[in-house]
TORKOL-4160 file (C-alpha; in steps of 0.2 Angstrom, whole numbers, padded with zeros to 4 digits, m for minus):
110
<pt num="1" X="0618" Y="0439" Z="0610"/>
<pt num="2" X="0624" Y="0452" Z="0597"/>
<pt num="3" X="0642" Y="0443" Z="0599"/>
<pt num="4" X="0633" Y="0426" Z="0593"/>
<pt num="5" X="0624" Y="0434" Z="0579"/>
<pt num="6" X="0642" Y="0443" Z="0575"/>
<pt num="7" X="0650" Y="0426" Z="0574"/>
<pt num="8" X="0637" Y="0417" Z="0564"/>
<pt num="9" X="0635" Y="0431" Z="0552"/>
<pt num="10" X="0648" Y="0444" Z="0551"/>
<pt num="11" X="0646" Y="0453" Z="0533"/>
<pt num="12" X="0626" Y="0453" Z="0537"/>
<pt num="13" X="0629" Y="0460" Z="0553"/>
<pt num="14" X="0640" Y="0476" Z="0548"/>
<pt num="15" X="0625" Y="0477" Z="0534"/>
<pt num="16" X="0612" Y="0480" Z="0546"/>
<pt num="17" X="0622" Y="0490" Z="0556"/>
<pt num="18" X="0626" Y="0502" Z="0541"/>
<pt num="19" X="0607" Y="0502" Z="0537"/>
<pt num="20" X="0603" Y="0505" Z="0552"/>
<pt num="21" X="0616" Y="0521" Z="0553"/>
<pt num="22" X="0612" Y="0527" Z="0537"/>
<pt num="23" X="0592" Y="0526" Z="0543"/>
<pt num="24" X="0595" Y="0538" Z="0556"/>
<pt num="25" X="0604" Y="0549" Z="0546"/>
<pt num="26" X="0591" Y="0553" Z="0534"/>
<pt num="27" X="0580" Y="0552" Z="0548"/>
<pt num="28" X="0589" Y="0568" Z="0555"/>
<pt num="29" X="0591" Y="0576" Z="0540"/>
<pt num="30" X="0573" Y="0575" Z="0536"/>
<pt num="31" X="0568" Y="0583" Z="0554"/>
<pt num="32" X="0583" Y="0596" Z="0550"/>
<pt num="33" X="0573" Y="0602" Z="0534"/>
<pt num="34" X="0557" Y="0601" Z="0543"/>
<pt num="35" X="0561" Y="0613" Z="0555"/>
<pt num="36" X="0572" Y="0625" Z="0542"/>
<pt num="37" X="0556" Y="0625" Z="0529"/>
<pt num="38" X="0546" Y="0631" Z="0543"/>
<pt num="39" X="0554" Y="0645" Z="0547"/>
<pt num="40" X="0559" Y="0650" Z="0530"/>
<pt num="41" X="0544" Y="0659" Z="0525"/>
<pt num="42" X="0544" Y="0668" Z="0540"/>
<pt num="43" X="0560" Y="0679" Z="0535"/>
<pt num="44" X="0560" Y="0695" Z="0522"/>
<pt num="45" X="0563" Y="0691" Z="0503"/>
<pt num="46" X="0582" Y="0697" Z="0504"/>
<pt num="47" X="0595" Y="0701" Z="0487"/>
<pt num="48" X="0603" Y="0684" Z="0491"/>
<pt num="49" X="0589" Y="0673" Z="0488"/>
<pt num="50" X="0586" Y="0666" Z="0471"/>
<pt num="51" X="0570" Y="0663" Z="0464"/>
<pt num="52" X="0571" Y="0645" Z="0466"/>
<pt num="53" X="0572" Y="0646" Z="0483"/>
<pt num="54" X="0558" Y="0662" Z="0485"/>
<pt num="55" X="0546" Y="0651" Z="0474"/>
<pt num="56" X="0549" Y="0637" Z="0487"/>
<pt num="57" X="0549" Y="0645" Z="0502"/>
<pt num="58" X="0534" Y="0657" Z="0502"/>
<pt num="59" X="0524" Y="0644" Z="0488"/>
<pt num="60" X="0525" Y="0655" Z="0474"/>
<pt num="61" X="0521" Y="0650" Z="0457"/>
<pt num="62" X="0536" Y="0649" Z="0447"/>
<pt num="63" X="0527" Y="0658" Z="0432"/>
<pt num="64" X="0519" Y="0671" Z="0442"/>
<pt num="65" X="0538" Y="0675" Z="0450"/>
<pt num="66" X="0546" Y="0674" Z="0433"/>
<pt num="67" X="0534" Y="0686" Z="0425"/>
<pt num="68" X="0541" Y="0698" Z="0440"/>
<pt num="69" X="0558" Y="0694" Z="0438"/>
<pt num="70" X="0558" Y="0695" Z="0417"/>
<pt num="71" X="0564" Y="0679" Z="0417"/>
<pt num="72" X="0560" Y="0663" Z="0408"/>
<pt num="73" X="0575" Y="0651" Z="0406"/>
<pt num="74" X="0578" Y="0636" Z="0422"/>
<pt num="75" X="0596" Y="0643" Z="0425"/>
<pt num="76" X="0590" Y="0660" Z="0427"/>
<pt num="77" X="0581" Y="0654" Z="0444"/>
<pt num="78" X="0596" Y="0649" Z="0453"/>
<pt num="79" X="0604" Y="0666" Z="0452"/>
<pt num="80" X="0603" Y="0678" Z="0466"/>
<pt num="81" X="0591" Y="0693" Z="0465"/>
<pt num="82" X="0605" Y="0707" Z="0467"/>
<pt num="83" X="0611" Y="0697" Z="0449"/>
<pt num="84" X="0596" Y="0699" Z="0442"/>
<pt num="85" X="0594" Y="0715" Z="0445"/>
<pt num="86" X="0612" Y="0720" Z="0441"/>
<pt num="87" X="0609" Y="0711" Z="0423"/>
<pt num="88" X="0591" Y="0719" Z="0420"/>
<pt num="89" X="0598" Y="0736" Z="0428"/>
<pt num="90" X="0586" Y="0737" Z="0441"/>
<pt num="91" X="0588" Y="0741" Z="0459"/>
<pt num="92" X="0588" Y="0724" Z="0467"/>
<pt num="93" X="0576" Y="0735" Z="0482"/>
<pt num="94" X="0562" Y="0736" Z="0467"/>
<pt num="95" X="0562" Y="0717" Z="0461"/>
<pt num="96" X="0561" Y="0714" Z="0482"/>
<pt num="97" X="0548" Y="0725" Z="0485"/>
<pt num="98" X="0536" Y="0716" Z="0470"/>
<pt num="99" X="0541" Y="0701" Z="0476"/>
<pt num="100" X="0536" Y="0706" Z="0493"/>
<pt num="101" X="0519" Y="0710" Z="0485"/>
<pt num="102" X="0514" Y="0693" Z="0478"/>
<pt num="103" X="0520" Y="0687" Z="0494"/>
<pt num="104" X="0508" Y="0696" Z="0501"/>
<pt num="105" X="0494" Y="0693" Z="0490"/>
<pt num="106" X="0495" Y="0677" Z="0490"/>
<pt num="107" X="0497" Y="0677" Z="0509"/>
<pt num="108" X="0479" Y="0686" Z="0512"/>
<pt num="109" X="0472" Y="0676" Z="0499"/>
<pt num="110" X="0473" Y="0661" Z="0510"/>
């Protein structure tokens, strides 16, 4: 059967079959993020994490995590916190430990 479809229709044939690949790899991919997003929140806020990814992992408000952080520009929130800190002269263990905080809050808040 798939030889006879092959035959009549070549070119629609490899279309599908490319469809059909390219379906199941977004489908992985999708379940792959699934899983990583779950179990991000469960690890410590760490120096290498920017605030982009802290605001999306533990569901922080951006404004609330850049009032911690001092910052306020969009390129500022995909550097690391131990840059941060560095820029700010701060110890990167003080902007973690009042991020730790809001996370915190906003966890028994729920």
């Amino acid at each position: 059967m798939i030889r006879r479809i092959w035959r009549k229709n070549p070119i629609l044939t490899l279309a599908f079959l490319l469809a059909l690949g390219a379906s199941a790899f977004f489908a992985g991919r999708a379940v792959n993020m699934t899983i990583v997003l779950a179990n991000r929140a469960d690890k410590p806020v760490a120096g290498w994490m920017t605030p982009r990814y802290i605001a999306r992992s533990y569901g922080l408000e951006r404004e609330d995590l850049g009032a911690i952080l001092a910052i306020t520009d969009g390129d500022d929130a995909r550097q690391p916190l131990y840059s941060l800190a560095q820029e700010q002269s701060v110890p990167v263990a003080d902007l973690i430990a009042a991020i730790q905080a809001l996370v915190d809050a906003q966890d028994g808040a729920e």
